[in-house]
N, C-alpha and C positions, 0 to 999 in steps of 0.2 A: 279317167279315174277320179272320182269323190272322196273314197275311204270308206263310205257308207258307216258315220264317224257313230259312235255312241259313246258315253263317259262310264267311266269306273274308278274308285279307289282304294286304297288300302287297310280301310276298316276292319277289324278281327272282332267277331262275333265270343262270349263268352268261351267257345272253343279253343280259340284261336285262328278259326280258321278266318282267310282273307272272305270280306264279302262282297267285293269285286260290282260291279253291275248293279248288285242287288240293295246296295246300301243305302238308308231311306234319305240319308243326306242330300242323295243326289240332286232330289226335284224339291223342288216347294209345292207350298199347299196346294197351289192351283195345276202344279203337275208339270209347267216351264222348270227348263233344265236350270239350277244352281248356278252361278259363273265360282262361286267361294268355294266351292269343294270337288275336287275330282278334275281332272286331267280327260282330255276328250282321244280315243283309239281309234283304228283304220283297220279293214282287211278289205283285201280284193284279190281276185282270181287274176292271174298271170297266165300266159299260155303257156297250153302243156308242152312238152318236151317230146320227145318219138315215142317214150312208153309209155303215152296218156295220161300218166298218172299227175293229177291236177296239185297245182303249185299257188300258194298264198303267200300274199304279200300283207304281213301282221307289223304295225308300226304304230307307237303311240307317246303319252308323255307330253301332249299340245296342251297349249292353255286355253286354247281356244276353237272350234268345231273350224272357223275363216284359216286357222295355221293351217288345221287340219288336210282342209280341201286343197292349200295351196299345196303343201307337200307332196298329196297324194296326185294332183295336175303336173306336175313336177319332176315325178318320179315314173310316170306314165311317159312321158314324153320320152323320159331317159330310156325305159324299157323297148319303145318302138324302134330304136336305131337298128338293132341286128336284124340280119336278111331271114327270111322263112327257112327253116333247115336245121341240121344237127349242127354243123358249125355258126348259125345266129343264134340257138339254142345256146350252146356253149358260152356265148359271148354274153347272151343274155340275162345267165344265173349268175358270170362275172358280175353286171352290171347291179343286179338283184341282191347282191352277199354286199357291193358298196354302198346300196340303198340302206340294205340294214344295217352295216357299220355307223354309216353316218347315223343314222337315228338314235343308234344306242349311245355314241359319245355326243348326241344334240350338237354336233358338227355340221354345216353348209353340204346340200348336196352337189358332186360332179358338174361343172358347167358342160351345159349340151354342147354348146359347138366346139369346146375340145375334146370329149367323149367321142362327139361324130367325127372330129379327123383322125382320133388314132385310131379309131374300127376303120375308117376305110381307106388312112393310109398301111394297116395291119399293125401298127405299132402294140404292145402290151397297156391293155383299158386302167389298169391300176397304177396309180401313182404311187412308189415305193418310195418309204425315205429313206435318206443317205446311209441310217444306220441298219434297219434293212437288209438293203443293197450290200451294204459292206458286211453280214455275217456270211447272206450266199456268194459273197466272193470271195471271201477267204475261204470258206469251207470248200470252194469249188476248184481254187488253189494245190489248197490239202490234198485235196483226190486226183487232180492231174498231176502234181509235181513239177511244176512249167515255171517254177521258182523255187530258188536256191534256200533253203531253208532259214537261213541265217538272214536272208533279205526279207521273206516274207516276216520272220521274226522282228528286225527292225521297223516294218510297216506297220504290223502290229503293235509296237510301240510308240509309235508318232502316233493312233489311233490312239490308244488308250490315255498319255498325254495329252494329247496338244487337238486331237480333230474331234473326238467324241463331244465333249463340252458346247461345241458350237453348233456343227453341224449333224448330229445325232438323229435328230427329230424334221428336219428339214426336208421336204418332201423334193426328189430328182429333179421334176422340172419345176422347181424353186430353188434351182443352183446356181445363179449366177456370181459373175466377177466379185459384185462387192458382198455376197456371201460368204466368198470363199475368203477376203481379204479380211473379213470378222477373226479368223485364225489367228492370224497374227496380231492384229490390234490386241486379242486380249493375251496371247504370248509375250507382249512388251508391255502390257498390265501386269504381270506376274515378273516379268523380270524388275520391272521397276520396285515393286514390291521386296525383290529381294535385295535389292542393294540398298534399299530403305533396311530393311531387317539385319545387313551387313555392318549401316552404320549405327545401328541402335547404342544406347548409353546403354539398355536391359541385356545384361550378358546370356539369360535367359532367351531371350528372343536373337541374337548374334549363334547360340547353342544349336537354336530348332534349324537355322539353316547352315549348319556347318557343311561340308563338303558337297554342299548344291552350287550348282554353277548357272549362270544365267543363258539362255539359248542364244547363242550367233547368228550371223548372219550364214554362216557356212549351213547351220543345220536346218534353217529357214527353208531353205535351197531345198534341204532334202526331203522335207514339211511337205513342202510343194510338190513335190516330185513324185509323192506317195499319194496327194490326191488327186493328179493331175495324172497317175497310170489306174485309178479306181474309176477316173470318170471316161475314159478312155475306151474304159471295156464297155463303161455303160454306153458311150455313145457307138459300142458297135453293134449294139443290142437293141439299139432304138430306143434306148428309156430316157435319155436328154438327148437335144439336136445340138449343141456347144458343148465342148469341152472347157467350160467357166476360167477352169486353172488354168488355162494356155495364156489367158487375158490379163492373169496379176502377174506384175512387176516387182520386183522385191530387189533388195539392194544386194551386186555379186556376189559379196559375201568372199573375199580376196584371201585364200589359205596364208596362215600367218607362215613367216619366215622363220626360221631357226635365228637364236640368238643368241650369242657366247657369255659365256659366264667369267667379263675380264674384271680384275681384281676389284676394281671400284662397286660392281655391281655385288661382286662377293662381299665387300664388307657393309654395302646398304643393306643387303638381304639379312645377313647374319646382326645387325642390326635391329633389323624389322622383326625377326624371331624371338630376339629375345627381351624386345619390350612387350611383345604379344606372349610370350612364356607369362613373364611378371603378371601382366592384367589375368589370364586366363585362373591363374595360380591364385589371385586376389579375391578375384570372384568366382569360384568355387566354394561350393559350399560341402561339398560331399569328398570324394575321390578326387586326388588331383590331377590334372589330364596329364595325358602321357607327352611327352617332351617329341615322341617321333610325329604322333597327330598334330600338332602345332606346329614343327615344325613344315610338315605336308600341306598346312592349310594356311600358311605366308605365302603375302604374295610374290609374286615372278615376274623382272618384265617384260617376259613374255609365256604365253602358255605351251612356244617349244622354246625348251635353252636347250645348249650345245656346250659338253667340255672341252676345255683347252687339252691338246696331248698331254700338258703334264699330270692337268688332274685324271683324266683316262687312265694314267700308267699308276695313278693313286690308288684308283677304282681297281686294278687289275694284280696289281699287286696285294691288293686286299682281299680278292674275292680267290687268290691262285688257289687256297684250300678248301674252295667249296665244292664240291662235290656235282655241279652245275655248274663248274667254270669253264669249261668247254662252250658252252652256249653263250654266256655273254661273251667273250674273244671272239665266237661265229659271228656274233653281231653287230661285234664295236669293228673289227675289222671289214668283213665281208657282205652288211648290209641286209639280213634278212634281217624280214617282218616276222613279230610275236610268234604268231599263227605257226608261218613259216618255219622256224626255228624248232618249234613244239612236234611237228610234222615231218622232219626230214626221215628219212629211213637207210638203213645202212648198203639195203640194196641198193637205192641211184648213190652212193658214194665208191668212189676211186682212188684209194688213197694213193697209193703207187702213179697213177699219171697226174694225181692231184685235183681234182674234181669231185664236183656234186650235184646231184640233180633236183631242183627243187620243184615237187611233182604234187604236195598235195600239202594242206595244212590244216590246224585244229581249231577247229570256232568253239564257241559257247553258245548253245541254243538253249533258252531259260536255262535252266541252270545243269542242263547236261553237254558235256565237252563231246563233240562229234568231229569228224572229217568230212572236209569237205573241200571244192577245186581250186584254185587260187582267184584272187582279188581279178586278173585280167587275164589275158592269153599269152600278152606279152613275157605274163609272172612267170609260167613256166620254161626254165632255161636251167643249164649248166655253167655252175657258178666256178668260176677258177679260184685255188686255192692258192696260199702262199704256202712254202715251208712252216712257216712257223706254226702257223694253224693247223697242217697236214699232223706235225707232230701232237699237238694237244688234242685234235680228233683219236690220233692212236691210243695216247694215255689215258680217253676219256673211253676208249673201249676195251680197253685194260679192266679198267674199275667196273665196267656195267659186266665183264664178266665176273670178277672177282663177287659181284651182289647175285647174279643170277646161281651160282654155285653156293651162295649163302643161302639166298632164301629156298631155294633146291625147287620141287614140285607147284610151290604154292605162285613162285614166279609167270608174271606175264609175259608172255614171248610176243612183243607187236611189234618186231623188226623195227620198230623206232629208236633213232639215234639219244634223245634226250627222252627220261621217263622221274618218274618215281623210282623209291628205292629197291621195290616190289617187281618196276617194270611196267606199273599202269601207265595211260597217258598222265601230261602236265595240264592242269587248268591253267590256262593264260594266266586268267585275271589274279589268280593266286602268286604265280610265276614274276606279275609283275609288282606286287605288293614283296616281294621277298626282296626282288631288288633295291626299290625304294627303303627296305630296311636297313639291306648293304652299302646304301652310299651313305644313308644319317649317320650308321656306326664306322668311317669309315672318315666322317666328318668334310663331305663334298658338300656342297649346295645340288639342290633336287635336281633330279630329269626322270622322263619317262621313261621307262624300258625300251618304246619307240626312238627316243630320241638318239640313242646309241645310234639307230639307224642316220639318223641327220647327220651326226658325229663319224661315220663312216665315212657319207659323202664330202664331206669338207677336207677332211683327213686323203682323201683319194687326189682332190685337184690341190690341196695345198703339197701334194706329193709331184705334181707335172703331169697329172694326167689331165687329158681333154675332155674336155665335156661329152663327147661320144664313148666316150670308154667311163665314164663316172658312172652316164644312162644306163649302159649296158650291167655291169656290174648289180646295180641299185634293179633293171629289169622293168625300166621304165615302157610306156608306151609310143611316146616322144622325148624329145631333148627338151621341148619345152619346161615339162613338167621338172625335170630335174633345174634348169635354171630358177626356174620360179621361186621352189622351195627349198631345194637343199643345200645352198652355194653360202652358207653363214662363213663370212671371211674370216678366218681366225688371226686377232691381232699383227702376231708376226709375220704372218703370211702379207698383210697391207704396208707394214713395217717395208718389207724388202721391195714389193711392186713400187711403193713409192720412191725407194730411195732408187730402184732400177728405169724410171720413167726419166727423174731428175739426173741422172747419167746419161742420159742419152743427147743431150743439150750440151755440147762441147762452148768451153767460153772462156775467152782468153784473158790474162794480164790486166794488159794492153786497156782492152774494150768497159773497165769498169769493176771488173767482177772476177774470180777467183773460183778454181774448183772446192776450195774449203767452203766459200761462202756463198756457193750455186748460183755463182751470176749475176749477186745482187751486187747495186753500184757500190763502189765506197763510199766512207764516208768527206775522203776530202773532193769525189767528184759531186757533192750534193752540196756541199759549202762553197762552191765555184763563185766567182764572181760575179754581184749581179752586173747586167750589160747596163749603160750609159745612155742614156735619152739618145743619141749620135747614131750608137750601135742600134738601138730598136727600131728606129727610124731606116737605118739600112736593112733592116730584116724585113720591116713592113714594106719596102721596096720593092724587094725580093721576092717578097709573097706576091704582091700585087701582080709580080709580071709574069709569076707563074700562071697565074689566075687567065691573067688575059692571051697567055700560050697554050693554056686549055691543060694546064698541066695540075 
């Protein structure tokens, strides 16, 4: 192929019409082609297809007749790789639609010899990019249902976050390791920026990222997780031969501990709020913030706390005439998750042998609250109840009939234990914003609605139960996980182990030491007399001949 190249340009004749070819600019006086005006074009016949019907290859926009010819050498070459037939035919208009692509974005054409290995390893001739790739995977998602709605959901938000920005445009087999590691470098760009903006003097700019949190190392994990199952599918597909994600390293990213809220930290926190009350109240210039949001956006030393029993019985006692107090007691006690809680149904409940079956729970998918299966397999299980919760289960199904006879016809019947007043489901996220109201007016220091879950398990082994039965309860998958994360010692609790270890060490009189004073020497065995040049001399003796007895 040549092109069989001739120039044209864009001149409009008083018409307007273009006059292409024909425009006298083209040539000079002696009839050689112009190089200052006009752009040199290509056509050439391609082979026909099985229905004769003849196919051209139209490419233009060179600056020079020599581009021309190379492109169209070039692009001839690419054309010959498919075999004679309907399926090299096939392959061959592929090849042909990338020929014109590249032209019209004036993009580099296909290198032959990776063209020729993916036709004749069969692999797919087009190189899709990442962004591409990842609408027909979700969408392809969507229509199988081969993921949990709520997970595709989240992946769809690392995407829109944190993977578009980068890797969007980036063509599959241009995915490697340090491509993918681009994520996160400019994820810790952004976070750095935001605790720059955190520590601004301009309360203005401290404003714009009020309750934005910077990404962890936890979520990193999960960053990665989402692009390392998108590349997964691609490499089952044959459109990359590595799976690039499998290759970065990222720091584990260690689930934080639960931390109790013992009085010193209570009164730094309550501290910390109300110097940040003042500043916030200072520099306002409009509406003064509300005392609950400031409060909610001090810091914590840690981002899970733990109440001590007395402030729980603070919380519980406060919230008894809520109307939803059955639900935080299922929680503070017995360990369900949010979801979980929102989800229970009066069917798996037993109140007479005292059981529950926690079978299904409530997610948010954008912004509509659905059902859906629990977090693990191990989640679903029969949860044992105590008395006392069996009774506030009864009283809390008292009142939902006492509302369903209110609201009469208009009431929703969803066999769910916790609802609306109506009877609709609860939105978590709502559910947990309510709490967070009941603890500030209630005058606690924060925790999550989750966190009650934390405050169960600790509440369970500071009771004498064993970490097998914490698990069990909590409906863990292992024991590990429950050690890991939910074992926050609660003061008293360390109080007593300690003073029960230092008992165990009997120490007499006699030997120095005192059970008042756990063994430590007195003080007139410490003022002893020093020994005599005589006496040390007989001790290094002594030593000596141990030494040489091997002793």
């Amino acid at each position: 192929m040549t092109g069989n190249g001739f120039k044209r340009c864009k001149c409009r004749d008083e018409n307007g019409r273009e006059l292409g070819a024909k425009c006298p600019q083209l040539r000079r006086k002696n009839g050689s082609w112009n190089p200052s005006h006009g752009s040199w074009y290509g056509k050439e016949e391609v082979p026909a297809g099985p229905d004769g019907k003849r196919i051209y290859l139209r490419c233009g926009g060179f600056a020079t007749e020599t581009d021309l010819i190379a492109f169209y050498e070039q692009a001839g070459r690419l054309l010959d790789i498919p075999d004679v037939g309907p399926e090299g035919h096939e392959a061959r208009m592929e090849i042909l639609a990338m020929i014109r692509a590249a032209n019209k974005k004036q993009a580099p054409l296909p290198g032959y010899e990776e063209l020729h290995r993916k036709y004749r390893a069969g692999q797919p001739l087009q190189s899709q990019t990442f962004g591409e790739y990842w609408t027909t995977w979700r969408a392809r998602r969507e229509r199988l249902k081969d993921i949990r709605e709520s997970t595709l959901l989240t992946y769809t938000s690392h995407w829109d976050v944190h993977i578009r920005e980068v890797l969007e445009d980036v063509r599959m087999d241009r995915v490697f390791a340090p491509t993918v590691e681009r994520v996160f470098s400019r994820i810790d760009e952004k976070n750095a920026d935001l605790l720059a903006a955190r520590a601004s003097d301009d309360p203005e700019v401290r404003r714009s990222v009020r309750g934005k949190r910077p990404t962890g190392a936890v979520s990193k994990q999960r960053i990665l997780a989402t692009i390392r199952t998108v590349l997964s599918a691609a490499q089952r597909e044959h459109l990359v031969s590595i799976n690039a994600a499998k290759l970065v390293k990222l720091d584990t990213g260690k689930k934080t501990r639960g931390v109790v809220w013992t009085k010193p930290r209570v009164e730094a926190f309550s501290a910390a709020y109300e110097q940040r009350l003042v500043a916030e109240r200072a520099a306002a210039t409009g509406k003064p913030p509300e005392r609950f949001r400031v409060w909610l956006a001090t810091s914590r030393p840690s981002p899970v706390m733990v109440w001590t029993p007395a402030q729980l019985g603070v919380f519980l006692d406060f919230a008894v005439r809520d109307r939803l107090y059955a639900l935080y007691h299922l929680i503070a006690f017995r360990g369900l998750r949010r979801g979980e809680a929102c989800g229970v149904r009066w069917v798996d409940a037993d109140l007479d042998e005292g059981l529950l079956g926690v079978v299904k729970q409530l997610v948010v998918v954008g912004k509509t609250v659905k059902e859906g299966d629990l977090k693990t397999e191990s989640s679903e299980a029969v949860v044992a109840l105590d008395k006392g919760t069996v009774a506030v289960l009864r009283a809390h199904h008292l009142l939902q009939t006492q509302e369903r006879l209110a609201w009469g016809g208009v009431w929703t019947d969803s066999g769910r234990i916790f609802t609306r007043e109506d009877g609709s489901p609860l939105k978590p996220d709502w559910l947990s914003e309510r709490f967070e109201r009941m603890s500030f007016r209630a005058g606690l220091p924060p925790i999550r609605l989750h966190d009650l879950r934390h405050g169960a398990a600790t509440l369970s082994l500071a009771a004498g139960n064993d970490m097998k039965v914490t698990s069990a309860m909590l409906r863990h998958s292992s024991l590990r996980i429950t050690g890991d994360l939910y074992t926050a010692v609660l003061p008293e609790v360390a109080h007593a182990a300690a003073e029960a270890s230092a008992a165990l060490v009997p120490r007499g009189v006699g030997s120095g030491g005192s059970s008042e004073t756990g063994g430590l020497p007195s003080v007139s065995h410490l003022n002893r007399r020093r020994p005599t040049d005589s006496s040390r001399s007989r001790d290094s003796q002594v030593e000596a001949g141990m030494e040489e007895e091997g002793g």
